[in-house]
Residue frames relative to the residue before (quaternion, step in Angstrom):
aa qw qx qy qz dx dy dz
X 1.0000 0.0000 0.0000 0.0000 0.00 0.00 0.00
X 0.4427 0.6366 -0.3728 0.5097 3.74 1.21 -0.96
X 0.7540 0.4809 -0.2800 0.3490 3.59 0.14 -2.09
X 0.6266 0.4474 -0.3438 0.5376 3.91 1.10 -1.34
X 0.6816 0.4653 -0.4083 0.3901 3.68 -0.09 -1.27
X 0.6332 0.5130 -0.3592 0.4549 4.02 0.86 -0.71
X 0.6714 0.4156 -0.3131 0.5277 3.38 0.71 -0.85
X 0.7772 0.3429 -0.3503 0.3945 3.69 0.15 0.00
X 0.7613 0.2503 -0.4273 0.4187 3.24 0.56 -0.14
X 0.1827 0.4630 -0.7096 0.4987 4.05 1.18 1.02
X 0.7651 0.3665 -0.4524 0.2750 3.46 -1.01 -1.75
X 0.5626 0.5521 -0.4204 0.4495 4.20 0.83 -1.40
X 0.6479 0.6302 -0.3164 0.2880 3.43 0.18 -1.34
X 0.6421 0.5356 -0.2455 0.4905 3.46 1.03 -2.21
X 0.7183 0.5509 -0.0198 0.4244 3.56 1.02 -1.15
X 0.6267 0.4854 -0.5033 0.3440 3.65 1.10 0.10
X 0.4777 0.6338 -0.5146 0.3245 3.80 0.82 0.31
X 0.5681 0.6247 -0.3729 0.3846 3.91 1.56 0.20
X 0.4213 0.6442 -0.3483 0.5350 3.25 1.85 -0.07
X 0.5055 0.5217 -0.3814 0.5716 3.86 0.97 -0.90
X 0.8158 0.4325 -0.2678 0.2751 3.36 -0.38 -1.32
X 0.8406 0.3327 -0.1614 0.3958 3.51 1.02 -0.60
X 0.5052 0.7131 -0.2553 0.4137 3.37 1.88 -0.42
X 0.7195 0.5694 -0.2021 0.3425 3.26 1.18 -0.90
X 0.6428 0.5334 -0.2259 0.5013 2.80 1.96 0.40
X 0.7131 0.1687 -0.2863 0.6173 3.04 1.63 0.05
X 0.1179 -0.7727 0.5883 -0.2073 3.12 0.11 1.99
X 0.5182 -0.7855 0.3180 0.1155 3.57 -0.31 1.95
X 0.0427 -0.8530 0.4977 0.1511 4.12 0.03 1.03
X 0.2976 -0.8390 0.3778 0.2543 3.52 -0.08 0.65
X 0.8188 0.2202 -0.1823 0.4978 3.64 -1.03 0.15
X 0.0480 0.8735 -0.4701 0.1172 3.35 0.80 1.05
X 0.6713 0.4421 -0.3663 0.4687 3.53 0.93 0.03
X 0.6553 0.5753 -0.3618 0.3298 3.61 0.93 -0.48
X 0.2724 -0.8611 0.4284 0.0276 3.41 0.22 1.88
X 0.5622 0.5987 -0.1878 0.5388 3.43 1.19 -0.28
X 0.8007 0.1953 -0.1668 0.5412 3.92 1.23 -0.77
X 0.3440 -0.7880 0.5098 0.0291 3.56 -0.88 1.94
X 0.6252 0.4039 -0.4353 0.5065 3.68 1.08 0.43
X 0.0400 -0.7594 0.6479 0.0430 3.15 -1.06 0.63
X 0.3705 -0.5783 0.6894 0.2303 3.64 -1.98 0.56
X 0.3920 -0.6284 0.6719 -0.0068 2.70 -1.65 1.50
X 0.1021 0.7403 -0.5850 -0.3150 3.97 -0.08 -0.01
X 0.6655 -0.4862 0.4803 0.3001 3.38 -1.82 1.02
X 0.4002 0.6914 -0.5104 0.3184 3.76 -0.31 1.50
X 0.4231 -0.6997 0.4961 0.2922 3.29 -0.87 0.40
X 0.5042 -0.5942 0.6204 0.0887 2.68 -1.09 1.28
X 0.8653 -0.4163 0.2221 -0.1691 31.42 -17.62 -4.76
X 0.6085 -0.1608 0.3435 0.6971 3.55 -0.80 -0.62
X 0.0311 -0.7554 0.4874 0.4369 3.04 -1.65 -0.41
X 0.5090 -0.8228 0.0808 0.2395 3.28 -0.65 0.90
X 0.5171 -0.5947 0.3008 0.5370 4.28 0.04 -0.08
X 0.8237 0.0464 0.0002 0.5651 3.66 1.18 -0.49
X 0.8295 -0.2328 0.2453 0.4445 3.17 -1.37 0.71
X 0.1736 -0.6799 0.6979 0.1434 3.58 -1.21 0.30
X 0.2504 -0.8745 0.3536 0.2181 3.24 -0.58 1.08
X 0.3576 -0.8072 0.4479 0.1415 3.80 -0.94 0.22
X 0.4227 -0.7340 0.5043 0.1681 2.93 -0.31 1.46
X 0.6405 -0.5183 0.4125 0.3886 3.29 -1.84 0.84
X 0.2685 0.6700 -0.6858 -0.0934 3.29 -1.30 -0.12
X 0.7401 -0.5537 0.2243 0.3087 3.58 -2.25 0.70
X 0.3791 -0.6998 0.6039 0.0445 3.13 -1.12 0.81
X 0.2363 -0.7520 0.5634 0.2474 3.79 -0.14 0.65
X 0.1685 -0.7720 0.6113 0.0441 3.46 -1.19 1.02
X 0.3638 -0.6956 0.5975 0.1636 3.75 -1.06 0.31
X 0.1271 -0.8961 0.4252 -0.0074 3.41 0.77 1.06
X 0.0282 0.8249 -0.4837 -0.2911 3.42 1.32 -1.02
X 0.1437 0.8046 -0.5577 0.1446 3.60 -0.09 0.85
X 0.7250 0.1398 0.1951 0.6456 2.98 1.44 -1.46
X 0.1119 -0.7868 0.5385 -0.2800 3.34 0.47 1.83
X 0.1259 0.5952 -0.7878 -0.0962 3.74 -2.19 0.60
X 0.0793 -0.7847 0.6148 0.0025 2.98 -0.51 1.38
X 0.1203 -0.6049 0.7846 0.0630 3.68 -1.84 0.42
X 0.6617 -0.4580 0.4742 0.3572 3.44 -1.53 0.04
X 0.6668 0.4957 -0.2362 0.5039 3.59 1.29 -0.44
X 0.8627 0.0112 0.1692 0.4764 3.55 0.60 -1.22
X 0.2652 -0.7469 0.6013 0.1013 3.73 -1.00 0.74
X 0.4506 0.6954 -0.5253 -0.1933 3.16 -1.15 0.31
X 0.7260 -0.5575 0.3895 0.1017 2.78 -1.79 1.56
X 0.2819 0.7069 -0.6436 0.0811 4.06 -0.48 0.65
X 0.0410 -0.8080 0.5519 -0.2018 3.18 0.26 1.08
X 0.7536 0.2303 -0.0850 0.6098 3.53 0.66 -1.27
X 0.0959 0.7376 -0.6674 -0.0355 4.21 0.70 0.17
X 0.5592 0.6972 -0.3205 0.3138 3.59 1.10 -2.03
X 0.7679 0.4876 -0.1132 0.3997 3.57 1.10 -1.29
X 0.5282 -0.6439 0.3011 0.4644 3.61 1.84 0.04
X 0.6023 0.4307 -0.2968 0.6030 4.16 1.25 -0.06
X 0.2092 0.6250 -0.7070 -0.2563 2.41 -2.12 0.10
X 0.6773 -0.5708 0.3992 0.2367 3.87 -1.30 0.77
X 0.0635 0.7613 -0.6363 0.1075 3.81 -0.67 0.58
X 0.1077 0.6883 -0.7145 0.0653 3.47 -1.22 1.43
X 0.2827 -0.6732 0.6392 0.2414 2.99 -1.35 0.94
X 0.3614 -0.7844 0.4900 0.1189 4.06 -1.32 1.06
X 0.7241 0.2322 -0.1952 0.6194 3.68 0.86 0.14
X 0.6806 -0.4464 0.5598 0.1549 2.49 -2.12 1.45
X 0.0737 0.7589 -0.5977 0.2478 3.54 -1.01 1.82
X 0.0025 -0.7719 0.6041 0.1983 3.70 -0.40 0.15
X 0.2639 0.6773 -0.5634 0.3927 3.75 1.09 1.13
X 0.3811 -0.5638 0.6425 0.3522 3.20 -1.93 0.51
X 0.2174 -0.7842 0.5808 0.0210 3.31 -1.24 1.09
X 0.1229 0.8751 -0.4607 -0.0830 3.83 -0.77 0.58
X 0.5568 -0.6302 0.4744 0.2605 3.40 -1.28 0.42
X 0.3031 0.7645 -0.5529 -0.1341 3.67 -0.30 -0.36
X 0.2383 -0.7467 0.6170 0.0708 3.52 -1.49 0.44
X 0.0033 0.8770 -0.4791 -0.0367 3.58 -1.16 1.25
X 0.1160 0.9213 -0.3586 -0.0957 3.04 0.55 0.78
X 0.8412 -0.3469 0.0274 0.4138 4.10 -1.04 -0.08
X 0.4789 0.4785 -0.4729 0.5640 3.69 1.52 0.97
X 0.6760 -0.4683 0.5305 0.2057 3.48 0.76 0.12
X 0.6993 0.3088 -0.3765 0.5233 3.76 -0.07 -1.17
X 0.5511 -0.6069 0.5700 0.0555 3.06 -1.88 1.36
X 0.0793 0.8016 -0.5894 0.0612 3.91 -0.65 0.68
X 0.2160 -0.8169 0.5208 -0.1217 3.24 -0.18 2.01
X 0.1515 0.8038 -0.5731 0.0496 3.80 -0.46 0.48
X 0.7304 -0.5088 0.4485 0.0808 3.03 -1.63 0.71
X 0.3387 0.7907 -0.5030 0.0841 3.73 -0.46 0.51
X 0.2416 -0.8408 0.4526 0.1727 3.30 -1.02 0.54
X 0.7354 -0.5302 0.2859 0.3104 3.71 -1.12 0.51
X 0.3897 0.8694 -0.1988 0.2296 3.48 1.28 0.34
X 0.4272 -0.8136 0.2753 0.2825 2.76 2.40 0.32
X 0.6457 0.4157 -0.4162 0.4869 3.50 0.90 0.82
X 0.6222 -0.6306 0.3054 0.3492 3.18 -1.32 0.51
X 0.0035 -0.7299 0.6375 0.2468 4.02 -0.91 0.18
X 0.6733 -0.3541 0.6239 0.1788 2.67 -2.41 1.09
X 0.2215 0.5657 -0.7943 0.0058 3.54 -1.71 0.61
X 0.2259 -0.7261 0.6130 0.2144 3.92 -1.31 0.37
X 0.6058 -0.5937 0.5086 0.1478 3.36 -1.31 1.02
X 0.1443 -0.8557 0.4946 0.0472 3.39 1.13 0.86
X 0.8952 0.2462 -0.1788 0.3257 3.84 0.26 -0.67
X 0.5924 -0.7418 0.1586 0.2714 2.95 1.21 1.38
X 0.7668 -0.3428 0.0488 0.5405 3.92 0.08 -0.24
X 0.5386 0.6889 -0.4119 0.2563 2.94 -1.42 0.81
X 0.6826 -0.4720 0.1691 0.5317 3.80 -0.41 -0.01
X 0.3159 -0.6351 0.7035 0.0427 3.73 -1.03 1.13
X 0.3632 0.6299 -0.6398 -0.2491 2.75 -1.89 -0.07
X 0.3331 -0.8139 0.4756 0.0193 3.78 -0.68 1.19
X 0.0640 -0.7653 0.6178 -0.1692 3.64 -0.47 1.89
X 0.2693 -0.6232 0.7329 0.0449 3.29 -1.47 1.20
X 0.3843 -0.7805 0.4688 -0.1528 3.27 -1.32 1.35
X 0.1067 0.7764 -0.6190 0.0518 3.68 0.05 0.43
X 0.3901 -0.6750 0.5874 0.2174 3.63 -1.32 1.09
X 0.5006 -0.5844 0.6168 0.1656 3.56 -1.84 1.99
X 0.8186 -0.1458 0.4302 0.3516 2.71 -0.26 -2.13
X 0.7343 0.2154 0.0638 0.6406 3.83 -0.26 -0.38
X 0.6802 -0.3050 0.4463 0.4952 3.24 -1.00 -1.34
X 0.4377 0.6192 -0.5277 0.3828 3.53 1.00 0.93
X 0.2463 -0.7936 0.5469 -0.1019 3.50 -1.52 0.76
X 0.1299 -0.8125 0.5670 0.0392 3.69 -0.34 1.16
X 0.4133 -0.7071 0.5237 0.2345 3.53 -1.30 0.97
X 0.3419 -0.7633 0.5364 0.1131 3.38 -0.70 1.24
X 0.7100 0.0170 0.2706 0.6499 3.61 0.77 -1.80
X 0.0808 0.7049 -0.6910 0.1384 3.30 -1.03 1.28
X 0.1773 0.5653 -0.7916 0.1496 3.93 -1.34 1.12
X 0.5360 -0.5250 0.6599 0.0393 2.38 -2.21 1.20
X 0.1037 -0.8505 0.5146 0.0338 3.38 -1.11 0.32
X 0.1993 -0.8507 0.4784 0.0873 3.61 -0.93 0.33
X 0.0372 -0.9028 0.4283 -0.0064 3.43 1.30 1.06
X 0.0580 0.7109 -0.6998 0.0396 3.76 -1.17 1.11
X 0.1031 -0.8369 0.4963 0.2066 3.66 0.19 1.22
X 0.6623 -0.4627 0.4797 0.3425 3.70 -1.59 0.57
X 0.7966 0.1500 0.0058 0.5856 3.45 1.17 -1.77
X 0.5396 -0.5718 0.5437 0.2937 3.76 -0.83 0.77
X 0.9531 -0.1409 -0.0831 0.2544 3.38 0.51 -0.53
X 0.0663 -0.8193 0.5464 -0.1608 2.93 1.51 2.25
X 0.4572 0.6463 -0.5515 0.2631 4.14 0.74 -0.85
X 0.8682 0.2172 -0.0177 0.4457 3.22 0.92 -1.62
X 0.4909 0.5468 -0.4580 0.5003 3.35 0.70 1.46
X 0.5985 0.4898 -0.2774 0.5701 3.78 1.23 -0.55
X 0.5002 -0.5515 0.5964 0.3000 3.39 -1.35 0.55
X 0.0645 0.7761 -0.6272 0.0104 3.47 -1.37 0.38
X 0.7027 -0.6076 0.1689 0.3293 3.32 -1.02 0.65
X 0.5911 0.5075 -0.3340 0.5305 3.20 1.65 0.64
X 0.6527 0.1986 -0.1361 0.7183 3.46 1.84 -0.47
X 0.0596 0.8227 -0.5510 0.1260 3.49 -0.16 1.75
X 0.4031 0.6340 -0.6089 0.2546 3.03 -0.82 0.97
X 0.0696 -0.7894 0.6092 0.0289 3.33 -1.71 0.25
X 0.8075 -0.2934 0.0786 0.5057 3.82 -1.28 0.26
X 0.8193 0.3082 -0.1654 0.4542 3.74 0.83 -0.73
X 0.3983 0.7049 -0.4236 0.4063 3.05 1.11 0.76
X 0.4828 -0.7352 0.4017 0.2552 3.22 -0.98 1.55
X 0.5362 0.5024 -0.5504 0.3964 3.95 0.92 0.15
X 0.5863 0.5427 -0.4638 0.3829 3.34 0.82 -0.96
X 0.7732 0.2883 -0.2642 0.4993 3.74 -0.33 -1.37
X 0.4190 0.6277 -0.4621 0.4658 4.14 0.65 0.51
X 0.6632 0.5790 -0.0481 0.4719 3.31 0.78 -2.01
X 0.6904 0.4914 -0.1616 0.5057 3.31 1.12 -1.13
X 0.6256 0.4250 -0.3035 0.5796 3.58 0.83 -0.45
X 0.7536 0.3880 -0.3813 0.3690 3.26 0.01 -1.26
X 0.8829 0.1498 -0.1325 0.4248 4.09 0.68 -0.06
X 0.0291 0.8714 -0.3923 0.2931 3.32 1.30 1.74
X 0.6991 0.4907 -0.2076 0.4768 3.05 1.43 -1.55
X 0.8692 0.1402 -0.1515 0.4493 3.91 1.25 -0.32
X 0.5830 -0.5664 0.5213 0.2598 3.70 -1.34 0.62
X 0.7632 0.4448 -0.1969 0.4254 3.36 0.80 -0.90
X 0.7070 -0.5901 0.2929 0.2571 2.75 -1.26 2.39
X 0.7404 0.4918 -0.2714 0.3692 3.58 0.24 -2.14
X 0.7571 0.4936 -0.3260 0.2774 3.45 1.02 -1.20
X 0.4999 0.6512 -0.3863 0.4206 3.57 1.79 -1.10
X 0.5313 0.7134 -0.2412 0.3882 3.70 1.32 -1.55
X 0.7476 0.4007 -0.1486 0.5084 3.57 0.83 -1.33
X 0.6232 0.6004 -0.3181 0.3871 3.53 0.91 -0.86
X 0.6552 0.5497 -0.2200 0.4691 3.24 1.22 -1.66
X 0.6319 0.5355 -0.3287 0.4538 3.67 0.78 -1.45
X 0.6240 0.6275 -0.3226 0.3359 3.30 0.36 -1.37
X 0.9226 0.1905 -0.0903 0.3230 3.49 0.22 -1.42
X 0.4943 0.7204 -0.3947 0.2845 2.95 1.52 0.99
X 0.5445 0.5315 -0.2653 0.5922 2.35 2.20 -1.97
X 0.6261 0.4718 -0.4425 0.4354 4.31 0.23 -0.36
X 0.8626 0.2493 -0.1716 0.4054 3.63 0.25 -0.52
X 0.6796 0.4057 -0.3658 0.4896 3.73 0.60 -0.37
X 0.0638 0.7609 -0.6317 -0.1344 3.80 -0.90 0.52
X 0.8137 -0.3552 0.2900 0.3572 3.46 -1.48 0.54
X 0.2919 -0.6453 0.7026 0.0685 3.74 -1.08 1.11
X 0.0409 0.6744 -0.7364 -0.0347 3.97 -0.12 1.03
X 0.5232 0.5562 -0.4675 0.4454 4.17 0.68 -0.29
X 0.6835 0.3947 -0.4189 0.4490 3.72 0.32 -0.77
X 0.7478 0.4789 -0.3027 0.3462 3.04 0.73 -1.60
X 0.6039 0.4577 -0.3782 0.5319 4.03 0.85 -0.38
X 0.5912 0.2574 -0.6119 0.4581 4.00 0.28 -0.07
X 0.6048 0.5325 -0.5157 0.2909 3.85 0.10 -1.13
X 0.7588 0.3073 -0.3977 0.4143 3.65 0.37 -0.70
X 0.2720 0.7865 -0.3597 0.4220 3.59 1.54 0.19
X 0.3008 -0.6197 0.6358 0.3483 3.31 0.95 -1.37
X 0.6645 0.5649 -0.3964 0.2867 3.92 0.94 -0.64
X 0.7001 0.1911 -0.3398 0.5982 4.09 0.77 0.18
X 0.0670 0.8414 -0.5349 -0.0383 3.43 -0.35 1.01
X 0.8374 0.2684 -0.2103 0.4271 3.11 -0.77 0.75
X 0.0556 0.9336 -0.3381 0.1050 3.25 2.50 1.22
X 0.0222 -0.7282 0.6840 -0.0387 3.31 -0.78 1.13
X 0.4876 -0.6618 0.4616 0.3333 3.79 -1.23 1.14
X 0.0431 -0.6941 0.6637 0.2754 3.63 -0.66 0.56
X 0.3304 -0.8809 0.3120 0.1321 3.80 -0.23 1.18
X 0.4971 0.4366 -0.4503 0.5996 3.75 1.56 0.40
X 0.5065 0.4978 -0.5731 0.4089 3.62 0.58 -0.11
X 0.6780 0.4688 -0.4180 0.3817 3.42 0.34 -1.57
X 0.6349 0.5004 -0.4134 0.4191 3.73 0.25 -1.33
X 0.8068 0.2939 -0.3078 0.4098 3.77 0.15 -0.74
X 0.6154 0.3531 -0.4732 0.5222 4.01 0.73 -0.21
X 0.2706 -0.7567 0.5234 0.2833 3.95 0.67 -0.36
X 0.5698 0.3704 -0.4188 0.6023 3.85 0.95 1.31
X 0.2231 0.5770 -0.7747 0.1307 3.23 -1.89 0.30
X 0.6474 -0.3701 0.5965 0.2968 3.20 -1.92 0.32
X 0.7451 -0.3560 0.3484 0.4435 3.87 -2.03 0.24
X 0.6092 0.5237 -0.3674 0.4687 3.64 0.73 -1.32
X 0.7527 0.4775 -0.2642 0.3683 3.47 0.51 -0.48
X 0.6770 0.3865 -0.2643 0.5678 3.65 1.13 -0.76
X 0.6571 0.4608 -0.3659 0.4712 3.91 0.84 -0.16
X 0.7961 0.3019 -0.2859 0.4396 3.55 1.17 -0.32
X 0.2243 0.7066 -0.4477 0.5000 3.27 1.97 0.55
X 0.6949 0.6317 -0.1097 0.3257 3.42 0.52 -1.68
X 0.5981 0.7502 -0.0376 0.2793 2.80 0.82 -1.38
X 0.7979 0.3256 0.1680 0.4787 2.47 0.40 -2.26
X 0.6599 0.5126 -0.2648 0.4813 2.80 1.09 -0.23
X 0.6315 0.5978 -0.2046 0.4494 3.40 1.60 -0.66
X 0.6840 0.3866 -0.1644 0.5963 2.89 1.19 -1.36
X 0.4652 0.5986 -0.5334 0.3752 3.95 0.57 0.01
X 0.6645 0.4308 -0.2010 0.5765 3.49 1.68 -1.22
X 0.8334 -0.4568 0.2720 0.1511 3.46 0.25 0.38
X 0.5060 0.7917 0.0761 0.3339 2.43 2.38 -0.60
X 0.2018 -0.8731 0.3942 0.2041 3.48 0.92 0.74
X 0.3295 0.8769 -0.3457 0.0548 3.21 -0.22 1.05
X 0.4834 -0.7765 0.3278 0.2365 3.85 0.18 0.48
X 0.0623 0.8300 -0.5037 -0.2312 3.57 -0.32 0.77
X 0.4206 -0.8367 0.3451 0.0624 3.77 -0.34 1.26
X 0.1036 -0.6571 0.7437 0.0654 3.71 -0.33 1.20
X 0.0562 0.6439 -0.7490 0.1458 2.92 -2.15 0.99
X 0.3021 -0.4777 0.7496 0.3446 2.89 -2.24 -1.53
X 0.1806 -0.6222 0.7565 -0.0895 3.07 -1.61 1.24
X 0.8196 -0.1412 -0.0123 0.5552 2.42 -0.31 2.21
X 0.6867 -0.5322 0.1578 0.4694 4.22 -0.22 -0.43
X 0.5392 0.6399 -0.3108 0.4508 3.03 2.01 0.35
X 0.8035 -0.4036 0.3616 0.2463 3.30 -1.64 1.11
X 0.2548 0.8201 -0.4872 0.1584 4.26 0.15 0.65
X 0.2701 -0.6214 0.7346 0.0354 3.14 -2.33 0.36
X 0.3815 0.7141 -0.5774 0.1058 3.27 -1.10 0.86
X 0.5964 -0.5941 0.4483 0.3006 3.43 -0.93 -0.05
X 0.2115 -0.7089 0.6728 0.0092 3.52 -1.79 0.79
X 0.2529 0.7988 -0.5451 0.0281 3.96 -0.32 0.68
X 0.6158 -0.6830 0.3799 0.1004 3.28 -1.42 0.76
X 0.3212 0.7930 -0.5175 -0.0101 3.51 -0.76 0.03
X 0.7470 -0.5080 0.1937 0.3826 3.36 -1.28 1.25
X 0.6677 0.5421 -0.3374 0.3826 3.79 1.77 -1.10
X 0.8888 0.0875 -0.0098 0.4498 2.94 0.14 -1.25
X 0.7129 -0.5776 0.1509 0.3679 4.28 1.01 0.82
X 0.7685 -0.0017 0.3997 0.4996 2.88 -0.52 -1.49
X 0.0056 0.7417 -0.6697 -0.0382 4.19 0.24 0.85
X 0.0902 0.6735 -0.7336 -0.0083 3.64 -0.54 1.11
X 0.7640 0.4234 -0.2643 0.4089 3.64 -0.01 -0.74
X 0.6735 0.4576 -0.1449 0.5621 3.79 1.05 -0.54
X 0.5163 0.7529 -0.3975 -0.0930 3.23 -2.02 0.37
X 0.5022 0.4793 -0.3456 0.6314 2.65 1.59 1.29
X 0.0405 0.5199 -0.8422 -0.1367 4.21 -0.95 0.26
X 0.5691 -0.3443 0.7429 0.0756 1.98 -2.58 1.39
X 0.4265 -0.4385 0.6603 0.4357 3.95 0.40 -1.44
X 0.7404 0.2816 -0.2587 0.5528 3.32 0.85 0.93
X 0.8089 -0.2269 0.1729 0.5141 3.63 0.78 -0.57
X 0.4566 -0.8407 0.2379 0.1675 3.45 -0.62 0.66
X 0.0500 -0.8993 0.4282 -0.0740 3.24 0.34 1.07
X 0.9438 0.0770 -0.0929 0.3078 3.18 -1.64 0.23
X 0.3797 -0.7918 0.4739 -0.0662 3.26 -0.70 2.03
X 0.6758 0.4654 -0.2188 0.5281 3.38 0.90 -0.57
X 0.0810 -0.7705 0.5929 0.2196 3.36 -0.98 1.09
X 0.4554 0.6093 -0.4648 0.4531 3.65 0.90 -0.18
X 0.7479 0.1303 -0.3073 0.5737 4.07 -0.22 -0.47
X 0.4338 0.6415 -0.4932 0.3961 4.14 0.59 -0.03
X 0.7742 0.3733 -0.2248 0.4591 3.22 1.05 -1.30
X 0.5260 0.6442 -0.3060 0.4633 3.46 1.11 -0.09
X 0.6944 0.5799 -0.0861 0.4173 3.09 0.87 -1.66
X 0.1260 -0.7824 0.6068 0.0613 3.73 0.81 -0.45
X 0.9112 -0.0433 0.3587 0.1977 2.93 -1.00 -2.00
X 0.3045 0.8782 -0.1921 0.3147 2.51 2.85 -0.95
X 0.1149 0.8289 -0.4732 -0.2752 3.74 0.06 -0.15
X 0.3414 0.5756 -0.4809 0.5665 3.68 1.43 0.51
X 0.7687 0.3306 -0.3274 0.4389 3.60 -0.45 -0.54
X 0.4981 0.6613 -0.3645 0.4262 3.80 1.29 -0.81
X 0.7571 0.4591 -0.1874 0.4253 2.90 0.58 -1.95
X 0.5110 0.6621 -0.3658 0.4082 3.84 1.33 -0.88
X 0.7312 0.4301 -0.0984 0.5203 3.48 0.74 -1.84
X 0.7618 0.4199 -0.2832 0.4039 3.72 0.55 0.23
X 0.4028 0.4932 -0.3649 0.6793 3.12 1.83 0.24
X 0.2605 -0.7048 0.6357 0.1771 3.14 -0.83 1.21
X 0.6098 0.5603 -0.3902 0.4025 3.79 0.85 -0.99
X 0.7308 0.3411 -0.5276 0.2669 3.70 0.20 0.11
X 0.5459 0.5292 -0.4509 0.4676 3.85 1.41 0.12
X 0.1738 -0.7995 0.5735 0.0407 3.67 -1.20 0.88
X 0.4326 -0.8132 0.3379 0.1934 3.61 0.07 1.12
X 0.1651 0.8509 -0.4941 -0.0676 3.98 -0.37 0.06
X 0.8589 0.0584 -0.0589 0.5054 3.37 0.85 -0.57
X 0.0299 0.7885 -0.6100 -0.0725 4.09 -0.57 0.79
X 0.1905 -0.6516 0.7320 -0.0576 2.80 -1.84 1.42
């Protein structure tokens, strides 16, 4: 037991620069309820085969800015128009070389703080906690770890689909119809109909083809990609990235198919993680699972999966669902 417990917390160790990469995005706003006070503390933390023809790709949701149902300021918009649909939209409108953030709270309470930049397009954010009271604040950096409210609307979210949050792209899962995961995703699961099998195809050729980015992951703890966000046809075409990068690889790819699937911030074990949650009509919500051998289902994680090979310590790590602790789904 010593010999396994040793071998996992090396592999954790090689791996705590994935905690950099994903923290800097949920960067803690305090006093979130005090509707009445526009400064806020920031604490200082870190956030196949091949085939004869085209494979074809099946619709899936596209987030729209509909403006029906708009809070505008002179600084920033933001767009819930489609709440019903599990998103809502946020542009910032003036030229700023401030740090600027988004945060959402909805009826769990847990706080989800993102990054955005002046660039005059719209982000995607998903209503992770399904119905119920929202409320959705645009940020503009004071000082220090201080923060002015820009735009602030409340919301009352009753979704159409339980689990549109995780079927739309979003500014953590980006992608869209002409995206090279999508027509990727498509190939890799042409030959079958079946969910479990598309599920295996996808898993498969990440943990086999993407290997670990220790360069990315050493500038992020650099301080040199702040505020790292996966840009996910890069990964597919350099064939590396950090955890943030193989869970939203996944993803996107899943959900391109239709595929309700979750990309999960946590801790593995007490360390800083990404991985993935997907659905199916049999057996729900797979949080703890995601792979069959052809015998039982095992390992959820494609980031230590891809490590793990043959490893049967790290196996045994990734198939325990109890050592991964959820906090935030996108």
């Amino acid at each position: 037991m010593k010999k396994v417990n040793k071998i996992v917390a090396v592999f954790l160790i090689c791996i705590f620069m994935l905690g950099f990469a994903v923290s800097c995005s949920m960067v803690d706003l305090s006093n979130p309820g005090a509707a009445n006070d526009n400064i806020r503390e920031i604490p200082n933390e870190s956030v196949i085969v091949p085939l004869t023809r085209t494979p074809a790709i099946p619709n899936f949701l596209i987030p729209v800015a509909s403006g029906t149902r708009v809070e505008k300021t002179n600084k920033a918009i933001i767009d819930y128009s489609n709440t019903t649909d599990g998103y809502v939209m946020v542009k910032w409108l003036t030229e700023t070389t401030k740090d600027l953030r988004v945060q959402i709270i909805g009826p769990s309470e847990t706080k989800y703080v993102y990054t955005i930049l002046p660039n005059d397009s719209y982000e995607v954010f998903p209503l992770s906690d399904g119905n119920g009271d929202y409320s959705v604040g645009v940020f503009e950096h004071v000082e220090g770890g201080r923060y002015t409210s820009i735009a602030r609307v409340s919301l009352k979210v009753s979704l159409t689909d339980e689990f549109a949050p995780f079927l739309h792209p979003n500014q953590y899962v980006n992608f869209n119809r002409n995206s090279d995961v999508v027509v990727k995703a498509a190939s890799l699961v042409a030959s079958t109909d079946d969910l479990i099998d598309k599920v295996a195809a996808v898993y498969s050729y990440v943990i086999q083809n993407i290997t670990y980015d220790t360069n990315l992951a050493n500038a992020i703890i650099r301080g040199e990609r702040p505020g790292y966000l996966p840009d996910i046809d890069s990964v597919l075409s350099s064939q590396k990235g950090i955890c943030f990068d193989y869970a939203a690889l996944m993803t996107a790819m899943l959900r391109s198919q239709n595929i309700p699937t979750k990309l999960v911030i946590g801790y593995a074990d007490s360390v800083r993680h990404a991985w993935i949650n997907v659905y199916s009509d049999e057996t729900g919500w797979i949080n703890n699972v995601i792979y069959f051998d052809g015998k039982e289902w095992i390992m959820m994680d494609p980031t230590f999966a891809a490590a793990a090979k043959n490893a049967a310590a790290l196996q045994a790590f990734i198939g325990d669902g109890s050592n991964y602790t959820s906090t935030h789904l996108y």
